[in-house]
Biopython code that builds the backbone (N, CA, C, O; Angstrom):
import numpy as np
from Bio.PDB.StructureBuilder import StructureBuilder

atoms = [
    (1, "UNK", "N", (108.777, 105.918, 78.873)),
    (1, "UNK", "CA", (109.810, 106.703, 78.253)),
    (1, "UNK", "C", (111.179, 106.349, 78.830)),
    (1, "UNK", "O", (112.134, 105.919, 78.183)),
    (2, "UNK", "N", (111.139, 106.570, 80.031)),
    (2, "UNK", "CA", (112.086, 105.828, 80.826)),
    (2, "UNK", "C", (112.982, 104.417, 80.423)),
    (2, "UNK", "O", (114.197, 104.233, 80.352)),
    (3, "UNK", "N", (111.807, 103.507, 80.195)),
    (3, "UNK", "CA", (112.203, 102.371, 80.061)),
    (3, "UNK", "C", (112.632, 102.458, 78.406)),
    (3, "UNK", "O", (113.726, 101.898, 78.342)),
    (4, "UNK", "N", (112.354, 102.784, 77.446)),
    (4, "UNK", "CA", (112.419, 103.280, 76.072)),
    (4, "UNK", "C", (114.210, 103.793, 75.872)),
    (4, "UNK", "O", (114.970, 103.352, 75.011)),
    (5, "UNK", "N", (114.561, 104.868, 76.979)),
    (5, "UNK", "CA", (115.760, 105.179, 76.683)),
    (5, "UNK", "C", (116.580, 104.093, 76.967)),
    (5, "UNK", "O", (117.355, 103.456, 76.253)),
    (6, "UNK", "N", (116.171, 103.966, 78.516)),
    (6, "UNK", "CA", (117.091, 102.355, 78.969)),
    (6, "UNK", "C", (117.253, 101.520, 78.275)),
    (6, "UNK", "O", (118.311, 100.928, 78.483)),
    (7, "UNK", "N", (116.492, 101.043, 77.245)),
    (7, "UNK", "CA", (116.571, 99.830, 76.698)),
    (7, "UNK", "C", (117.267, 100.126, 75.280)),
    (7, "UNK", "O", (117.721, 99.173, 74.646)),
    (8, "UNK", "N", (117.377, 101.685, 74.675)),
    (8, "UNK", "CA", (117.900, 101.820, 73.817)),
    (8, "UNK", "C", (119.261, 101.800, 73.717)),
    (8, "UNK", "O", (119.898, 101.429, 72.731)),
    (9, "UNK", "N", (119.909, 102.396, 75.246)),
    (9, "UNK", "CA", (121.442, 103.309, 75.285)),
    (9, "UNK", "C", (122.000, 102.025, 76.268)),
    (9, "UNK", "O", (123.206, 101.876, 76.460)),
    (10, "UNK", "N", (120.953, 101.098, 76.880)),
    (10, "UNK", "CA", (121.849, 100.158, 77.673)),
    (10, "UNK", "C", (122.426, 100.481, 78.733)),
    (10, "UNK", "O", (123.302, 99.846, 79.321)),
    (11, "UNK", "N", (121.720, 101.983, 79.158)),
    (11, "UNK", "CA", (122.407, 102.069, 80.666)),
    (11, "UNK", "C", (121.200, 102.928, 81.911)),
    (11, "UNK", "O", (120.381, 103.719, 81.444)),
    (12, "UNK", "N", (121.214, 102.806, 82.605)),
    (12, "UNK", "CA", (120.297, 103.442, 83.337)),
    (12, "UNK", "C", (120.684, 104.997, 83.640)),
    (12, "UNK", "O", (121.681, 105.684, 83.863)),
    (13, "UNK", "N", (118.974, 105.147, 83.481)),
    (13, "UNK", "CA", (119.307, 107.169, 83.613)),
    (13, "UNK", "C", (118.935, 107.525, 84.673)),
    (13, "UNK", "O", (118.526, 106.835, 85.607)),
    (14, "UNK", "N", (119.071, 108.803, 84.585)),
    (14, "UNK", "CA", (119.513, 109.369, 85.928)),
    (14, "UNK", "C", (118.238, 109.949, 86.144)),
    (14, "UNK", "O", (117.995, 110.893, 85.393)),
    (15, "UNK", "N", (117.260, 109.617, 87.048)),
    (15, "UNK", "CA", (115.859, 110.685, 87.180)),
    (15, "UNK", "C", (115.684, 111.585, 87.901)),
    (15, "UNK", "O", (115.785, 111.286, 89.091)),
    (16, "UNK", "N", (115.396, 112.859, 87.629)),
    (16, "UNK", "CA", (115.678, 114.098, 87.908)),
    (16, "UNK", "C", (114.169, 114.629, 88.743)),
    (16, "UNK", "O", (114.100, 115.042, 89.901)),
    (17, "UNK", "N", (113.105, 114.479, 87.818)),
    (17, "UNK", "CA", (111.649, 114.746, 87.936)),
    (17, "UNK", "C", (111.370, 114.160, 89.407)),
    (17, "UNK", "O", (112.001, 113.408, 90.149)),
    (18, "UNK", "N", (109.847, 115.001, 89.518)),
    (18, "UNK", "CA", (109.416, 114.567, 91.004)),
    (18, "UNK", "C", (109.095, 113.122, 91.117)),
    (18, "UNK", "O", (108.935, 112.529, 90.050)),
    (19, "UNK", "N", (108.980, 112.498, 92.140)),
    (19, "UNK", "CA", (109.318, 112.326, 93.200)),
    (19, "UNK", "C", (111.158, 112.199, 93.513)),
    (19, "UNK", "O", (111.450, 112.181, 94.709)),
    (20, "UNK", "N", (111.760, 112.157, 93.003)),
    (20, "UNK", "CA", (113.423, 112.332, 92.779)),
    (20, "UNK", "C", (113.782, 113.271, 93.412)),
    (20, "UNK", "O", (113.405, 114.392, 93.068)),
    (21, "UNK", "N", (114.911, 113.035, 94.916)),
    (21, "UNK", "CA", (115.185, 113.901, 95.493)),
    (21, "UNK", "C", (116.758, 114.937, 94.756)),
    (21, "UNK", "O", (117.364, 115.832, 95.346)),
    (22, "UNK", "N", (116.990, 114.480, 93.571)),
    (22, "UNK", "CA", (117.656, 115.214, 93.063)),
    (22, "UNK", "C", (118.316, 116.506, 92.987)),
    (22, "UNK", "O", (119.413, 117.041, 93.150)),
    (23, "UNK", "N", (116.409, 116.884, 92.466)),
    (23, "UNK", "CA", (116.042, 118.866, 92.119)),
    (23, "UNK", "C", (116.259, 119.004, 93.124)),
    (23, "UNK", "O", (117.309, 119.642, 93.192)),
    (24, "UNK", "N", (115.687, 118.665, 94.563)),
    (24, "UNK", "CA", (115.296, 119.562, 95.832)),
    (24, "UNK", "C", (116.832, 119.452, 96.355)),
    (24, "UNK", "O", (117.077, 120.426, 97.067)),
    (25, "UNK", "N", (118.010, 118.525, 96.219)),
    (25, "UNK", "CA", (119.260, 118.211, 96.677)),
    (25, "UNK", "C", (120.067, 119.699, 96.316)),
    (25, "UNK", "O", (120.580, 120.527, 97.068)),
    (26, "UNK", "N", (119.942, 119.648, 94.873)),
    (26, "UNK", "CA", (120.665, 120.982, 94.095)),
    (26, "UNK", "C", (120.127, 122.532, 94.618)),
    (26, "UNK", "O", (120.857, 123.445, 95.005)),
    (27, "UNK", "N", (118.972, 122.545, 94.536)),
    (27, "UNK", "CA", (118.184, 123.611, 94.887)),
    (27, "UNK", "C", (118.766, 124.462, 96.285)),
    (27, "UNK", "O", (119.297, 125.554, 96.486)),
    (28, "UNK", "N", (118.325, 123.256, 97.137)),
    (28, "UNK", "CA", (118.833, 123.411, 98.740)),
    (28, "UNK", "C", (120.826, 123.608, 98.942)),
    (28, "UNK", "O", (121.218, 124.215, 99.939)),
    (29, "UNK", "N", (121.618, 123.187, 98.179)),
    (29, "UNK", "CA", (122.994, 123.151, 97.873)),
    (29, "UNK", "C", (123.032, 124.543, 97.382)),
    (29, "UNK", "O", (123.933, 125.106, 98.004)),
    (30, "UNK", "N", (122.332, 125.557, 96.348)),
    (30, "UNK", "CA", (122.755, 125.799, 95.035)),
    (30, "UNK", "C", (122.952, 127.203, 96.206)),
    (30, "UNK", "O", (123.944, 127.910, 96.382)),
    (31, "UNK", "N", (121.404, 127.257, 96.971)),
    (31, "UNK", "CA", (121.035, 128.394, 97.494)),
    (31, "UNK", "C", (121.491, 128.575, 98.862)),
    (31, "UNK", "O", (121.130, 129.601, 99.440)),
    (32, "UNK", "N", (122.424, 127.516, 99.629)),
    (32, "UNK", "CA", (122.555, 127.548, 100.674)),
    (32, "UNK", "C", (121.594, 127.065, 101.911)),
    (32, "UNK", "O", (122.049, 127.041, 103.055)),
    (33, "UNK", "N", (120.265, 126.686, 101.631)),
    (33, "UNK", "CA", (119.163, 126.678, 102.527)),
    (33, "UNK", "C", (119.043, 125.327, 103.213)),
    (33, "UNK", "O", (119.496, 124.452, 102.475)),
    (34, "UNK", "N", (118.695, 124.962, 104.103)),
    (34, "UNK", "CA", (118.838, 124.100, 105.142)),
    (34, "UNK", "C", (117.299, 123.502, 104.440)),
    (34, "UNK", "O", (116.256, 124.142, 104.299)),
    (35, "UNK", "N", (117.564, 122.133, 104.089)),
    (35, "UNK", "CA", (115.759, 121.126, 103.367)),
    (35, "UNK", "C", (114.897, 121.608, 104.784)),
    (35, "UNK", "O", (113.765, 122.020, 104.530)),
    (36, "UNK", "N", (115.159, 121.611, 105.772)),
    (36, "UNK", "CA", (114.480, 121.608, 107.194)),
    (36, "UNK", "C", (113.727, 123.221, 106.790)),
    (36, "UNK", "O", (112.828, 123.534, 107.571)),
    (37, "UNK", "N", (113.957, 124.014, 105.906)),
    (37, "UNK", "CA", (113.791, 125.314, 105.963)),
    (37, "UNK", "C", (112.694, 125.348, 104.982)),
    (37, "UNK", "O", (111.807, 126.113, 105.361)),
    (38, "UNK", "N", (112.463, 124.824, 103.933)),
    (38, "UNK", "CA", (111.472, 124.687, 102.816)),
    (38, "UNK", "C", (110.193, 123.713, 103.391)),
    (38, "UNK", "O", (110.040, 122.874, 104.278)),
    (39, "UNK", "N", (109.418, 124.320, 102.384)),
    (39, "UNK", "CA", (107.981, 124.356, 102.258)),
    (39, "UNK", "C", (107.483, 123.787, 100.695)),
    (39, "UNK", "O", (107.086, 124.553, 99.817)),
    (40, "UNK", "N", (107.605, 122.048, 100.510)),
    (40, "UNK", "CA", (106.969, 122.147, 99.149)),
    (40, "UNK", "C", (105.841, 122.382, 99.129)),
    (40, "UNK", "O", (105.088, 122.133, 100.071)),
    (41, "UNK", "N", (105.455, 122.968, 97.931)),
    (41, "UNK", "CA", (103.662, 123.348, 97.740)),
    (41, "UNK", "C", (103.513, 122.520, 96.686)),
    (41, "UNK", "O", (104.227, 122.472, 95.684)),
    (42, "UNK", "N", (102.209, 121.625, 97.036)),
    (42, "UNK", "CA", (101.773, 121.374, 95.599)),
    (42, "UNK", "C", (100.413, 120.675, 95.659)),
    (42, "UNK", "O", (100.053, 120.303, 96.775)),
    (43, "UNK", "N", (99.572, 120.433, 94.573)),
    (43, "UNK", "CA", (98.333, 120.138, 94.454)),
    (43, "UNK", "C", (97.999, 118.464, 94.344)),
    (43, "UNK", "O", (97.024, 117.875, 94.811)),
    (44, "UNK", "N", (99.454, 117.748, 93.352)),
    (44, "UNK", "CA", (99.512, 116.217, 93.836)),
    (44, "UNK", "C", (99.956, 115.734, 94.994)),
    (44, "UNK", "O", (100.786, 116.374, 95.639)),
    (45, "UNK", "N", (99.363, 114.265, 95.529)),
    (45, "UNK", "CA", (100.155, 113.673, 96.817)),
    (45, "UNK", "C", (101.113, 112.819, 96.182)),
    (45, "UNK", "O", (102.078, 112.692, 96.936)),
    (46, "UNK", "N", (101.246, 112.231, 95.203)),
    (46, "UNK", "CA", (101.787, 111.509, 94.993)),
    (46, "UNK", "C", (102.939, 111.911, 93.898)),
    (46, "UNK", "O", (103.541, 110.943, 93.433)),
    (47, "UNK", "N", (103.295, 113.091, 93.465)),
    (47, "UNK", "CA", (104.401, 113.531, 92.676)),
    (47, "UNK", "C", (104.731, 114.871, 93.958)),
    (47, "UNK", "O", (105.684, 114.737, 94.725)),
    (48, "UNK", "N", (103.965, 115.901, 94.017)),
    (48, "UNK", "CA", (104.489, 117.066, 94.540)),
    (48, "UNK", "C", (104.677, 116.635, 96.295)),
    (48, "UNK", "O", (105.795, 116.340, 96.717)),
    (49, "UNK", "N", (104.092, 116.639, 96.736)),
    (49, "UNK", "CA", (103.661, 115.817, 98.452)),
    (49, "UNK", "C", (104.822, 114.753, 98.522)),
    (49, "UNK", "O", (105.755, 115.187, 99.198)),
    (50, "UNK", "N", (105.042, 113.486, 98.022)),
    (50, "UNK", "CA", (105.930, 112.544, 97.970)),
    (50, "UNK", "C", (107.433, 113.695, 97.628)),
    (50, "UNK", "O", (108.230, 113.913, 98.541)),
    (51, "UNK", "N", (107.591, 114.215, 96.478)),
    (51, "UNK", "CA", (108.398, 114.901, 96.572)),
    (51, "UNK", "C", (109.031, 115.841, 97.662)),
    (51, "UNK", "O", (110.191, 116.197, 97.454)),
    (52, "UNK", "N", (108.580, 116.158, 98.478)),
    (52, "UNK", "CA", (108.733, 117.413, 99.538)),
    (52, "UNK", "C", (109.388, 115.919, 100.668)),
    (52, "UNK", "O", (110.523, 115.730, 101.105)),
    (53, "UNK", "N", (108.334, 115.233, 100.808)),
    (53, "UNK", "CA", (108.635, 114.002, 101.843)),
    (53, "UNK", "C", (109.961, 113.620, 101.987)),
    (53, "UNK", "O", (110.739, 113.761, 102.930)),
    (54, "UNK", "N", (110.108, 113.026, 100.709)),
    (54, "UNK", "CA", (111.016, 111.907, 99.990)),
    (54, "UNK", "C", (112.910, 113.479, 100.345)),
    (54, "UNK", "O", (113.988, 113.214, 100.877)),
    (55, "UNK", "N", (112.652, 114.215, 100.027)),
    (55, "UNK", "CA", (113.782, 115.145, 100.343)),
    (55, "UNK", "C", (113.829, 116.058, 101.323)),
    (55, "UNK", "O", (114.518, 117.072, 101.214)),
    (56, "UNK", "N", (112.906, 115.718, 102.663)),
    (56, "UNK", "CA", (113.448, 115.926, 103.624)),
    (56, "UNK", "C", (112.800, 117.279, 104.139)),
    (56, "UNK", "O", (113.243, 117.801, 105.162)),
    (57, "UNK", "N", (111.461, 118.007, 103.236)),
    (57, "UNK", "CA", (111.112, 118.950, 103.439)),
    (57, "UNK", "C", (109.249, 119.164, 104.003)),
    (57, "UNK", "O", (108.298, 118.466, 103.651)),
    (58, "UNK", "N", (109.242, 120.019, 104.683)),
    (58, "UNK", "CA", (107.544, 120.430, 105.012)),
    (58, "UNK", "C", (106.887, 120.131, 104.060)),
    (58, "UNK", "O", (107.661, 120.085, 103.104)),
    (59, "UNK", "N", (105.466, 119.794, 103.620)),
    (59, "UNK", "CA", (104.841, 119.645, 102.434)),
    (59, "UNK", "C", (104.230, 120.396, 103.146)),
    (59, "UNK", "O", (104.496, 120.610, 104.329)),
    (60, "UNK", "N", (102.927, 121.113, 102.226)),
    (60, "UNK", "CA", (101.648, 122.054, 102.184)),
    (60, "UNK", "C", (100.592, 121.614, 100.606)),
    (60, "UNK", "O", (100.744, 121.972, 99.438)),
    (61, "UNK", "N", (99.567, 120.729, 101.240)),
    (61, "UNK", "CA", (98.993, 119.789, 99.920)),
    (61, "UNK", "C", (98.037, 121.187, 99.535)),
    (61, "UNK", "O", (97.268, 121.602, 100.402)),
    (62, "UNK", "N", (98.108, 121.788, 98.398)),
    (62, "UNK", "CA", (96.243, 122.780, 97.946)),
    (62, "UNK", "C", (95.252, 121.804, 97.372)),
    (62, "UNK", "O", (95.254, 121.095, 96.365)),
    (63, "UNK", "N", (94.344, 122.025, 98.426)),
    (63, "UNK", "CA", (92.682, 121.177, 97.657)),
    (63, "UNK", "C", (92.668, 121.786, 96.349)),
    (63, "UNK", "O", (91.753, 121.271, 95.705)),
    (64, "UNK", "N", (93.429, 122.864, 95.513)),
    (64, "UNK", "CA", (92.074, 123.842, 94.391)),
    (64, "UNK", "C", (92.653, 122.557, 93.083)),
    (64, "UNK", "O", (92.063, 122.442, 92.009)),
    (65, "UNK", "N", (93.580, 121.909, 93.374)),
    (65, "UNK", "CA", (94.133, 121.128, 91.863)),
    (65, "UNK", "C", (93.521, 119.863, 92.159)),
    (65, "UNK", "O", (92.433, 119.733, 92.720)),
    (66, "UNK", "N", (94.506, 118.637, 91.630)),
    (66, "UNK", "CA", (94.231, 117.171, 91.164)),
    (66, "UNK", "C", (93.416, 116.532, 92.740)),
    (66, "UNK", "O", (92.318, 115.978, 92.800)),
    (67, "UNK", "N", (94.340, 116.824, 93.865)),
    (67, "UNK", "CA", (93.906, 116.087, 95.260)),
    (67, "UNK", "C", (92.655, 116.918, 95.853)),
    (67, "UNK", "O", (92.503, 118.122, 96.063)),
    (68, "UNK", "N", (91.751, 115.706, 96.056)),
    (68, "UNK", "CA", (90.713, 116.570, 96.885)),
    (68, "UNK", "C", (90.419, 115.960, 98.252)),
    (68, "UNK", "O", (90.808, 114.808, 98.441)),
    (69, "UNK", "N", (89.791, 116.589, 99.203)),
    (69, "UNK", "CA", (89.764, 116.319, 100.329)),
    (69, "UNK", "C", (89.161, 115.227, 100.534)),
    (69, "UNK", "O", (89.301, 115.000, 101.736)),
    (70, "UNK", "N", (88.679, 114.564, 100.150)),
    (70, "UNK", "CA", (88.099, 112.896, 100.333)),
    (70, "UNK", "C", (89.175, 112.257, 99.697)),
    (70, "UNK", "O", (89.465, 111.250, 100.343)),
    (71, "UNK", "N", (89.839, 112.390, 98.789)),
    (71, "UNK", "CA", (90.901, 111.377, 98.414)),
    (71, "UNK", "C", (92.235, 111.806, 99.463)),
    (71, "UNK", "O", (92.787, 110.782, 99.866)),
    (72, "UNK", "N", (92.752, 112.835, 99.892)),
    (72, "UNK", "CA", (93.670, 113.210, 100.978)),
    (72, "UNK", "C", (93.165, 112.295, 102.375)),
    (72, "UNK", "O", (93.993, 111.590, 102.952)),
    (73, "UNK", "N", (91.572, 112.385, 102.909)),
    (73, "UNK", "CA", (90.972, 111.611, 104.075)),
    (73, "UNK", "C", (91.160, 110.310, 103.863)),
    (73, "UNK", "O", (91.529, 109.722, 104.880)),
    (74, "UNK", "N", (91.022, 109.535, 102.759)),
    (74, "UNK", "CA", (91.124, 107.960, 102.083)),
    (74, "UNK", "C", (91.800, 107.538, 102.665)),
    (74, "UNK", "O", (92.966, 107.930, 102.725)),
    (75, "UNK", "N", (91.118, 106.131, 103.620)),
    (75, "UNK", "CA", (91.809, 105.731, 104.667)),
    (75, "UNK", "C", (92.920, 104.770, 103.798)),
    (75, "UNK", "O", (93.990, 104.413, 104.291)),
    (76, "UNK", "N", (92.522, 104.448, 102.555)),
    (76, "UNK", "CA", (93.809, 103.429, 101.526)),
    (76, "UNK", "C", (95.035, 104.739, 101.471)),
    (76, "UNK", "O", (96.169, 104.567, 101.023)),
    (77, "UNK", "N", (94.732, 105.502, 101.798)),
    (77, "UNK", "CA", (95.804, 106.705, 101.248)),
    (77, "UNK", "C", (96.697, 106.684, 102.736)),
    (77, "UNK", "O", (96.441, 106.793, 103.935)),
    (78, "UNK", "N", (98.209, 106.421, 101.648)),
    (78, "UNK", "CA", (99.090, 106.591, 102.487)),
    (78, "UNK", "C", (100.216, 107.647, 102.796)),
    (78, "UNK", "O", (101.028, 107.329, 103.665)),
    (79, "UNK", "N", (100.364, 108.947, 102.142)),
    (79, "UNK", "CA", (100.743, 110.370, 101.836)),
    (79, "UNK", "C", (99.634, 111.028, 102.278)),
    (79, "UNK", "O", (98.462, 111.118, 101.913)),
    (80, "UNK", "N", (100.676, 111.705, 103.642)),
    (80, "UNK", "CA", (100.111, 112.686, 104.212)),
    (80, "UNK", "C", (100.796, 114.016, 104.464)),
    (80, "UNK", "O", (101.750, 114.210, 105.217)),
    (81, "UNK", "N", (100.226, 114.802, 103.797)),
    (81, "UNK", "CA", (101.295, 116.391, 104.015)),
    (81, "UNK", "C", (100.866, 116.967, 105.776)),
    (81, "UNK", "O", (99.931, 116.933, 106.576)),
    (82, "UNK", "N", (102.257, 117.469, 105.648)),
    (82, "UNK", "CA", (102.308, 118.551, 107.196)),
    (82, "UNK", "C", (101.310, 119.287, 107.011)),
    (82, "UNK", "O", (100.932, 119.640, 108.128)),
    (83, "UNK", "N", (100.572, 119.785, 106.116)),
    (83, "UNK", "CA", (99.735, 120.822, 106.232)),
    (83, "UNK", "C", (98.737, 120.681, 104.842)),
    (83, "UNK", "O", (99.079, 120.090, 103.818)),
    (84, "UNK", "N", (97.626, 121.261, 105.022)),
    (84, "UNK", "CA", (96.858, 121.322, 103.670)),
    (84, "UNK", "C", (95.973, 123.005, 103.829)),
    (84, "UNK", "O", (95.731, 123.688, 104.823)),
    (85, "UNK", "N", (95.739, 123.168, 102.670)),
    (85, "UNK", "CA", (94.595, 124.171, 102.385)),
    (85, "UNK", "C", (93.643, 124.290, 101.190)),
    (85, "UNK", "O", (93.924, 123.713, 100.140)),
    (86, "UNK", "N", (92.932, 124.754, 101.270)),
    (86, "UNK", "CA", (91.840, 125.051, 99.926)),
    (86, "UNK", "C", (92.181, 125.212, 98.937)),
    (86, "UNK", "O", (92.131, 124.446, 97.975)),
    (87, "UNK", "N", (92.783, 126.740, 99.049)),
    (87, "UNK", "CA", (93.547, 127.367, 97.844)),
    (87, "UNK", "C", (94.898, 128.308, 98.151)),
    (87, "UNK", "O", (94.912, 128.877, 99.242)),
    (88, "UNK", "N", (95.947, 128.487, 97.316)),
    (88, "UNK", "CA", (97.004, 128.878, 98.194)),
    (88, "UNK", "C", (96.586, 130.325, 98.174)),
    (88, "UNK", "O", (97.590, 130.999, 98.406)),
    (89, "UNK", "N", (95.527, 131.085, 97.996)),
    (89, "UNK", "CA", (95.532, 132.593, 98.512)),
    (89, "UNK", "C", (95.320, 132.260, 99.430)),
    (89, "UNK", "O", (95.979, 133.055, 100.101)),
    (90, "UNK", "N", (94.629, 131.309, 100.445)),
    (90, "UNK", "CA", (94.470, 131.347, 101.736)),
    (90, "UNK", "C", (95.416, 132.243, 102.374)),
    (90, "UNK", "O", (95.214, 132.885, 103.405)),
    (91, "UNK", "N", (96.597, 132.225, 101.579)),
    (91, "UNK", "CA", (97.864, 133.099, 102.586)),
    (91, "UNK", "C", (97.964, 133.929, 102.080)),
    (91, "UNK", "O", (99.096, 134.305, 102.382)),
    (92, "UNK", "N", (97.406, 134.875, 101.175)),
    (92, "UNK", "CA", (97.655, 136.625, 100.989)),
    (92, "UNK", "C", (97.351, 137.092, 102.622)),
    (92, "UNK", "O", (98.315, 137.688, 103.102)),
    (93, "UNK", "N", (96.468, 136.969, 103.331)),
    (93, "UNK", "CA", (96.402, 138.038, 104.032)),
    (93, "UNK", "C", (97.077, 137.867, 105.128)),
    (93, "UNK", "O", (96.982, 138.677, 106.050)),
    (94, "UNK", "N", (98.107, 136.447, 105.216)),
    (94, "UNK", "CA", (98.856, 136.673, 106.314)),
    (94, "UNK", "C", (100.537, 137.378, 105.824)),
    (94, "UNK", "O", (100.751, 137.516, 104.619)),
    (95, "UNK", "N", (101.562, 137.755, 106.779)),
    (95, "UNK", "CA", (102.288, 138.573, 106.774)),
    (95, "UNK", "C", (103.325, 137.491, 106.624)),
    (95, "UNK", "O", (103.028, 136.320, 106.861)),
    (96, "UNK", "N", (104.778, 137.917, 106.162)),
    (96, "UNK", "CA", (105.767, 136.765, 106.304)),
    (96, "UNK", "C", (106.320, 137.262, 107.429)),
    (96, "UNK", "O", (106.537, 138.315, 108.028)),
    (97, "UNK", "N", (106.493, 135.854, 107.494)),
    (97, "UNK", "CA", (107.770, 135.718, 109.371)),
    (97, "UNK", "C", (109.001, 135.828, 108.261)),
    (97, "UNK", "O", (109.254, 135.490, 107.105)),
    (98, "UNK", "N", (109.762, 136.717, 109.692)),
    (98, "UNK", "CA", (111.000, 136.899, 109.418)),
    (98, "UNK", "C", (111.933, 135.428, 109.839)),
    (98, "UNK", "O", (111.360, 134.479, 110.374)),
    (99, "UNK", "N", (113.045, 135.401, 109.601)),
    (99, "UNK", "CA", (113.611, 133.876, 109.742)),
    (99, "UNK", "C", (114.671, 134.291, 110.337)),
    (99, "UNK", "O", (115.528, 133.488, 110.703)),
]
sb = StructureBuilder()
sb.init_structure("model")
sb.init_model(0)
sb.init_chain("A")
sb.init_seg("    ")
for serial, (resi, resn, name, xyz) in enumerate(atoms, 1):
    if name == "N":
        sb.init_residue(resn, " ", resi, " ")
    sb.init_atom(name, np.array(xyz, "f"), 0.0, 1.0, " ", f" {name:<3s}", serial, name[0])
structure = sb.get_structure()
């Protein structure tokens, strides 16, 4: 699609979508928050995980979607999140820290 517009309009676009540290640039600007302060969550390594990386933030990979724990262990696998879990209720029963 990418290449489709490029080749139509003759100029290169601007990519916004994950892995593109773009969103997380604006986000972190919009709201004041320090990237060092966020936590991406997400179930891909290679769009959501790369994303968090790629802009400077904690990742937290969930086993319950696309990545599963033998493909996260895959010694060819080179994306590794700060943290992983099962499923993200894992954290209902803990409390939030204050900041």
């Amino acid at each position: 699609m990418v290449a489709a517009i490029s080749g139509s309009t003759q100029r290169e676009p601007l990519v916004v979508g994950k892995p593109s540290t773009f969103m997380m640039d604006y986000v972190a600007n919009k709201f004041g928050i320090l990237k060092s302060q966020i936590c991406m969550v997400g179930d891909r390594l290679d769009t959501d995980i790369l994303f968090g990386q790629n802009g400077g933030c904690k990742t937290l990979l969930v086993l319950s979607g696309v990545t599963t724990l033998s493909m996260l262990q895959n010694p060819n696998n080179s994306i590794q999140p700060d943290f992983y879990t099962n499923k993200i209720s894992d954290f209902l029963p803990l409390k939030a820290a204050t900041v």
